[in-house]
N, C-alpha and C positions, 0 to 999 in steps of 0.2 A: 530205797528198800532192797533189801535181796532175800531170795529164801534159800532153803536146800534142796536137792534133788528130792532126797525122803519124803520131804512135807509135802512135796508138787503130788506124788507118786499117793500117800495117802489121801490128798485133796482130792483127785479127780480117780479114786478108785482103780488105780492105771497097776499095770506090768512092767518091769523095769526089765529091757530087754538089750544087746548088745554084746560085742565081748570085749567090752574095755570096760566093765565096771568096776572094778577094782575095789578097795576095800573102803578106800575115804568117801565120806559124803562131799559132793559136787555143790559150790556154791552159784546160785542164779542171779544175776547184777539187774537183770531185763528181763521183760518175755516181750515177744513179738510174733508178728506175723507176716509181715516184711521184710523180705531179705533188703531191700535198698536201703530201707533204714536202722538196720540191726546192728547192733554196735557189738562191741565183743564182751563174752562172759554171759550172752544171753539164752534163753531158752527159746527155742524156734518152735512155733505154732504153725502144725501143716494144714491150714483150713481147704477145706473143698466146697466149689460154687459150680453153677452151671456151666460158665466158662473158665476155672480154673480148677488146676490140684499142688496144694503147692508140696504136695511129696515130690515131683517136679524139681524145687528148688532146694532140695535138702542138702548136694552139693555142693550149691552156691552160697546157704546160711552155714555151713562149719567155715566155707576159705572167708565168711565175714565175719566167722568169732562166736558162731553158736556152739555153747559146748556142754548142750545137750537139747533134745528133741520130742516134743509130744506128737505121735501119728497114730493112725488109723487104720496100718496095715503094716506088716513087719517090714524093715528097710536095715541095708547094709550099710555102716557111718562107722569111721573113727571116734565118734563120742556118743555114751550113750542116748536110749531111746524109750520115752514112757509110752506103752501102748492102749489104747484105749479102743471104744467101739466107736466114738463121734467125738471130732476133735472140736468141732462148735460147742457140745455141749459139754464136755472136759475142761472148755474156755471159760465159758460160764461157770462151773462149777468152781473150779479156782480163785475163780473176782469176786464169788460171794463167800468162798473160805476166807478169803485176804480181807474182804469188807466185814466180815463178823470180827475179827482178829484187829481190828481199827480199836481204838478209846473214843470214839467221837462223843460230840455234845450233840450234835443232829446231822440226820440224813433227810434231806428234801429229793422229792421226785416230781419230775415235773414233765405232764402229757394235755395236749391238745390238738383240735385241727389247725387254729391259728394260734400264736401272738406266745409259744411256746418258748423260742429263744433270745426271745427280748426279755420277757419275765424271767427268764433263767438267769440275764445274765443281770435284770436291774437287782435281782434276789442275793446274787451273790457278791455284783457288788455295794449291796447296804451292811451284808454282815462283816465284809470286809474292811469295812470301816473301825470295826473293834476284835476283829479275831483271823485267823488264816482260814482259807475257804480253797476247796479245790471244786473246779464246775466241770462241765463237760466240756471239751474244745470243738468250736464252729458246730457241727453237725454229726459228732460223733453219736449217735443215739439210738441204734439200731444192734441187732442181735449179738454183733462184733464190734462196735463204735461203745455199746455202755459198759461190757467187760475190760476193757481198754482203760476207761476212764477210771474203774475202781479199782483198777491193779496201780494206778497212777499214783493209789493214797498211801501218804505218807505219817509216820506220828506225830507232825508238826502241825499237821491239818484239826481243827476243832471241826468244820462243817463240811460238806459234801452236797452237791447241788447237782443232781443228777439229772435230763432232759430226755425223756421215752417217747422215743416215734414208732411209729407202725403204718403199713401198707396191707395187713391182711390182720384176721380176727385171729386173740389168744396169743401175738405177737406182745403188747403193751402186758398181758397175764402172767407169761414167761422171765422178762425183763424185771418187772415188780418184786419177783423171789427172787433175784442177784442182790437187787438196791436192797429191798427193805427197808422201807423208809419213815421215819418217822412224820415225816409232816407228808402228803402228798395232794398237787396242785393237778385240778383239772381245766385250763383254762376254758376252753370251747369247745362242743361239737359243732361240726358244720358238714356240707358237703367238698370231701377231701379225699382221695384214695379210694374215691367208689370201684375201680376195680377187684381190689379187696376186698372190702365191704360190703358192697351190694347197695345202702342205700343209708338214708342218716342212720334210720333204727342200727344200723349195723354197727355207723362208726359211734351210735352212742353206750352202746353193749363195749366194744372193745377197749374204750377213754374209760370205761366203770371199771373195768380189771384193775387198775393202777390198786384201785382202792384193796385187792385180795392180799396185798403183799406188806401192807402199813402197818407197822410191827405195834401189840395190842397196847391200847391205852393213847394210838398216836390219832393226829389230826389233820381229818379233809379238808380242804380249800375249796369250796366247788360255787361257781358262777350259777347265781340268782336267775339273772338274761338269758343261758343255755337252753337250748334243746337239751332236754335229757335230766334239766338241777333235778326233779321230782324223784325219777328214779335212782340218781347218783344219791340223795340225800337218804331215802330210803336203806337204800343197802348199805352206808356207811352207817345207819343207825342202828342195822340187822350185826354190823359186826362190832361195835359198841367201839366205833370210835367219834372222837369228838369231833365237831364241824364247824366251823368258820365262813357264814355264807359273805359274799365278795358281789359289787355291781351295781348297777342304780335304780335297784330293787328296791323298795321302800323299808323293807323289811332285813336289807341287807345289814351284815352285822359292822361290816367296812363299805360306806359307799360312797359314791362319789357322784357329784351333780352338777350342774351349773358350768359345762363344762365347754369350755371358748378357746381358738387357736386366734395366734397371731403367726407373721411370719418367722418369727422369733422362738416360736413352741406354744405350750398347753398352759392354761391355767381350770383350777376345778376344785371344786368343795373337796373335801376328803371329812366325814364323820363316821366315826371311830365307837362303836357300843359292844366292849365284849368285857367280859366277866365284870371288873370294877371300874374299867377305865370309859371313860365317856367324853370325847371332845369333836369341833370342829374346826378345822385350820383350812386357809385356804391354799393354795398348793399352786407356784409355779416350776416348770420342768423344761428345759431346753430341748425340746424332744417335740414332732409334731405328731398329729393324729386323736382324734379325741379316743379313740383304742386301747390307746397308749395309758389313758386315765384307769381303764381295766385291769392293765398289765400291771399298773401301781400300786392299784386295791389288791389283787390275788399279789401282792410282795409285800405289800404291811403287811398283810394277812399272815403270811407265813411269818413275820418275823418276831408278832407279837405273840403267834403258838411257841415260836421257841423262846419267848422270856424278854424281848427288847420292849423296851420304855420308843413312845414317840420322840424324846430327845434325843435318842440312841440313831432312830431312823429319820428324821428329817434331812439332817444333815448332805446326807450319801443321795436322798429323793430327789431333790432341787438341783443337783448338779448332772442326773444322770444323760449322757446324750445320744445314747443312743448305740447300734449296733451294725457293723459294716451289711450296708445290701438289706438293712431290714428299717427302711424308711430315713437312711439319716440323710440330712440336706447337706446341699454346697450351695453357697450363693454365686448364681446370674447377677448379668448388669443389673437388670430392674427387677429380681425376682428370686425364686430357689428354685433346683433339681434338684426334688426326692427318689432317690435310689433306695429302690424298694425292689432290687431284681432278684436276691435271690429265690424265691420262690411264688409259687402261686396258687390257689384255687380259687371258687365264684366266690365266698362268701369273701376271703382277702382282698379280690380283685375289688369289689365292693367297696369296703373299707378304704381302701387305698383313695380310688376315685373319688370320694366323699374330701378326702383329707386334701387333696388338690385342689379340691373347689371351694377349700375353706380360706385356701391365701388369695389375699389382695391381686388382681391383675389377670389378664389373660392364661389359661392354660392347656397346655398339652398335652394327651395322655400317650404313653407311647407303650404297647402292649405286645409279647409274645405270647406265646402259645401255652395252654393249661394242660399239664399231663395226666397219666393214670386216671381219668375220669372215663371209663368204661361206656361204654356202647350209645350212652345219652351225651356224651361229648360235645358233638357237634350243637345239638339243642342248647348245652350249657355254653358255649360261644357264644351262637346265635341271641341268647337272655342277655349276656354280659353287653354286646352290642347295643339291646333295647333300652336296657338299664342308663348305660351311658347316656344315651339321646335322655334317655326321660327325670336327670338330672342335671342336662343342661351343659354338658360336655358339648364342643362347638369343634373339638380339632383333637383327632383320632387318629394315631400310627401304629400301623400294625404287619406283624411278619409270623410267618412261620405260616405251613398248609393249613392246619387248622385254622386259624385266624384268616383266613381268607373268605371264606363266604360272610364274614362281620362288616365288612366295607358295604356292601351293597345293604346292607341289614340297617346300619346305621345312618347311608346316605352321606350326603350331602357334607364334605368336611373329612370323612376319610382315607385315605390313602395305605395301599399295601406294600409292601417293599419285600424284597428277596432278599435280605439278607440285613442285620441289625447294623451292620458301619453303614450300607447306602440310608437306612433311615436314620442314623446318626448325622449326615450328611444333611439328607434337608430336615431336620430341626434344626443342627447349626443355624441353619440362614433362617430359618424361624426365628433366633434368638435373635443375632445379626441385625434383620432387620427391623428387631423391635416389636415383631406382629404377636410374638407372645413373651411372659415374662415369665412362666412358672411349668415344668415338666416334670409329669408323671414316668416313672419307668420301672413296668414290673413283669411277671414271666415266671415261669416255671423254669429248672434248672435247665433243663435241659434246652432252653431257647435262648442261652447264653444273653440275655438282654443287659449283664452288667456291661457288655462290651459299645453299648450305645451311650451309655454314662461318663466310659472313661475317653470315648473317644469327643464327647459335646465338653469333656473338662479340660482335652489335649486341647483343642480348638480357642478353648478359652483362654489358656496358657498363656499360646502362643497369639493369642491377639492385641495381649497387654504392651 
């Protein structure tokens, strides 16, 4: 795509400021926000954070080919300069000019505490199966990460599959008016970002904003099992859109039952009751986690709102495997490691645990530290520890400060480590010598625990 200076300037209300503007309109090949990664012919985005300004790098984005500038304060450049009063929401303001200016057939938006980027990407790729789909990449999904994504679309694109995270309230309400979305997917509330939030009630108020931005006549997705289905279903009725309940609610309108792992993945009813269509098929998926059966209900769900037949979706459902760091396996000698590290909170950790103790064979769970869980923290450890014991977890590794008063909590089978390669080290000889066959490994980002995955997969390598 490219636009002109003009359109950028009428898009975000801005002042065309400089003294190189000359007569001809300025063509824009890019926008960015990065100068390391700004190619030339782009338009530089000077975002300001608590630790950054990048009017800072405005000399560095023209020697890489910006040639021209959105800020927040007047600046001296060889190329011009569009001025506004806040370049974050200038940012936003252009990605939902540029997403109204799309042809699309639909816009998915998709918000939960868990199971948000596996549904995004099983969603995107079933409809990819018959049309061009752009989604969000890894974890773009935040104030700057969903602007990014819709500047991303192209007129080639039929669908847009958009993924809204949030850490504080009216974050998930803001993001909602860029997308605008026709279908929008609440998978979960749980407890997630309590720093933020405050408490579920909180995160379940802010997961409901998705719904203020569902352009009218369009439809919710919203989980049966949720904290929260009562009041999400309510207000989506209050703004008269349609709803598609998901989950193994009996009353769900996609739901799923009977639902069994092997080492191999999930198998699970999948019955299907919405407007004329009515079936039951049973459904296997190379993907573990009975979770995961959720994340497939909320992705028919969506795909039968935008107009797919089950023959259209099957296909793309049976093959799906999965997403890096978000549960997919490797096979051990005798077993698998689920690498589920990118992220974590209690109700995930939960999940997680459960899906380990569902393969055949000995297992290990191997656990970093849970972030952004505000002042009741340590208590949510301390549960996570109890829990494990009281499901039958027999062999617990765990790292990071937080995660350390859980050893003594859980007892007997334990072990804390300083750092995720020393714990990566003795599970190796865990596996080695055969005393377990199956490991868990999961964590918040910021406890780096994919680094205990890649190093028990180095080990393996090189044993062969």
């Amino acid at each position: 795509m490219s636009w002109s200076l003009n359109e950028v300037v009428q898009a975000v209300n801005g002042v065309l400021i400089g003294d190189n503007l000359g007569e001809a309109d300025v063509v824009l090949d890019s926008i960015s926000s990065d100068t390391r990664t700004l190619e030339g012919g782009a338009l530089y985005v000077a975002l300001k954070g608590p630790q950054f300004d990048g009017h800072d790098f405005i000399d560095a984005a023209v020697r890489e080919g910006a040639v021209a500038l959105l800020v927040s304060e007047p600046v001296t450049s060889a190329v011009p300069a569009i001025l506004v009063e806040d370049t974050l929401i200038a940012f936003g303001q252009l990605a939902a000019w540029h997403r109204q200016n799309m042809s699309l057939k639909g816009v998915v938006g998709i918000t939960g505490s868990n199971g948000k980027t596996t549904t995004k990407e099983m969603i995107a790729h079933l409809l990819q199966q018959q049309a061009s789909v752009l989604a969000t990449h890894g974890n773009l999904n935040n104030e700057v990460g969903v602007p990014k994504t819709l500047l991303q679309l192209e007129e080639e694109h039929d669908y847009a599959v958009v993924e809204m995270g949030a850490n504080h309230l009216n974050e998930i309400g803001y993001l909602t008016q860029l997308v605008k979305p026709d279908v929008a997917v609440i998978t979960l509330a749980a407890n997630a970002h309590l720093e933020g939030f405050g408490s579920l009630e909180g995160v379940i108020e802010a997961k409901g904003q998705i719904l203020d931005g569902v352009r009218a006549g369009g439809t919710a997705i919203l989980n049966m099992d949720s904290p929260g289905f009562d009041e999400w279903q309510q207000y989506a009725k209050n703004l008269g859109l349609n709803i598609i309940r998901f989950g193994q609610h009996p009353d769900a309108q996609v739901r799923v039952s009977q639902i069994t792992q092997t080492i191999k993945g999930i198998q699970f009813a999948l019955e299907v009751t919405y407007q004329q269509t009515h079936f039951i098929e049973s459904v296997e998926m190379p993907i573990l986690g009975s979770h995961n059966a959720m994340n497939a209900a909320a992705a028919v769900a969506v795909c039968l709102a935008l107009g797919q037949t089950w023959s259209q979706i099957q296909p793309g459902l049976v093959e799906f495997n999965g997403v890096t760091g978000r549960g997919q396996t490797h096979v051990l000698p005798q077993g698998v490691l689920i690498d589920d590290s990118y992220n974590a909170n209690p109700a995930s950790m939960r999940v997680a645990i459960q899906m380990l103790l569902q393969c055949p064979g000995e297992g290990l769970v191997c656990l970093g530290a849970m972030a952004e869980l505000g002042e009741k923290s340590t208590v949510h450890h301390l549960d996570l520890a109890e829990f494990a014991k009281s499901v039958g977890v027999r062999n617990l590794f765990l790292t990071g400060q937080l995660t350390q008063p859980m050893a003594a909590k859980f007892g007997e089978g334990a072990r804390w480590f300083e750092t995720p390669e020393v714990m990566a080290e003795a599970a190796w000889q865990m596996i080695a010598d055969n005393k377990i066959q199956n490991v868990l490994i999961k964590g918040s980002r910021s406890a780096k625990m994919e680094r205990v995955g890649q190093a028990i997969l180095a080990q393996l390598a090189s044993s062969h």
